[in-house]
ROVOBA-806377 format. One record per residue (C-alpha): x negated, y negated, z negated; residue in one letter. Coordinates in steps of 0.1 Angstrom, whole numbers, plus 5000, padded with zeros to 4 digits. Layout:
# residues N
<pt <X; Y; Z>; "A">
...
//
This chain:
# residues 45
<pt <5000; 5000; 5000>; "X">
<pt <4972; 4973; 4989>; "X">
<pt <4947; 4988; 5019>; "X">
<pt <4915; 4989; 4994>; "X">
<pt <4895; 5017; 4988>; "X">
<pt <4893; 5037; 4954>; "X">
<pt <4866; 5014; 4938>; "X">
<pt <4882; 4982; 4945>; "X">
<pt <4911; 4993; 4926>; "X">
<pt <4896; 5000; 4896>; "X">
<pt <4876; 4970; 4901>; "X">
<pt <4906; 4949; 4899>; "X">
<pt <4922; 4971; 4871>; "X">
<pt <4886; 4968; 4852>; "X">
<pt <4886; 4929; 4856>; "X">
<pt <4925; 4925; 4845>; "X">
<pt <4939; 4917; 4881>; "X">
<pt <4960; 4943; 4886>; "X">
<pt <4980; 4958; 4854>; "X">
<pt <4979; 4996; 4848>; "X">
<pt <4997; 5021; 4822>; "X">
<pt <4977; 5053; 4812>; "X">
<pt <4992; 5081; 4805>; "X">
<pt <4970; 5108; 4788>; "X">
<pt <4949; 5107; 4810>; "X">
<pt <4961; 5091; 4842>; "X">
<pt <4959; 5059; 4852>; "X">
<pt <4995; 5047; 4865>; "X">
<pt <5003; 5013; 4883>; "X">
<pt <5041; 5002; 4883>; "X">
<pt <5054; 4994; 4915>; "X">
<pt <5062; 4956; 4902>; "X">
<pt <5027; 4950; 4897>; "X">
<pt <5017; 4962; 4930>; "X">
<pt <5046; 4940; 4948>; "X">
<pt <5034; 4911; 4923>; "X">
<pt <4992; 4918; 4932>; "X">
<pt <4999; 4918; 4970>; "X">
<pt <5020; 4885; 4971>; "X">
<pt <4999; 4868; 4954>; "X">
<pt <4968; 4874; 4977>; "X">
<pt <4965; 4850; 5000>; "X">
<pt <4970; 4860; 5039>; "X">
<pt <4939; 4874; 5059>; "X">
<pt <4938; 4851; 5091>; "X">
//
């Protein structure tokens, strides 16, 4: 959905950027957040 590799994301997770839930183990992002994260990037020309 965001088009970024594995390390970005956890980059952006790592830095506070993009909000995540963990459960046990995993490492869930809510579909809000993702909506929220991509409209607030400005557009690529």
């Amino acid at each position: 959905m965001l088009s970024i590799g594995r390390t970005k994301l956890y980059d952006l997770m790592n830095a506070g950027d993009l909000q995540s839930i963990t459960i046990g183990s995993a490492r869930r992002i809510p579909h809000s957040e993702l909506l929220r994260f991509r409209e607030a990037q400005p557009l690529a020309a």
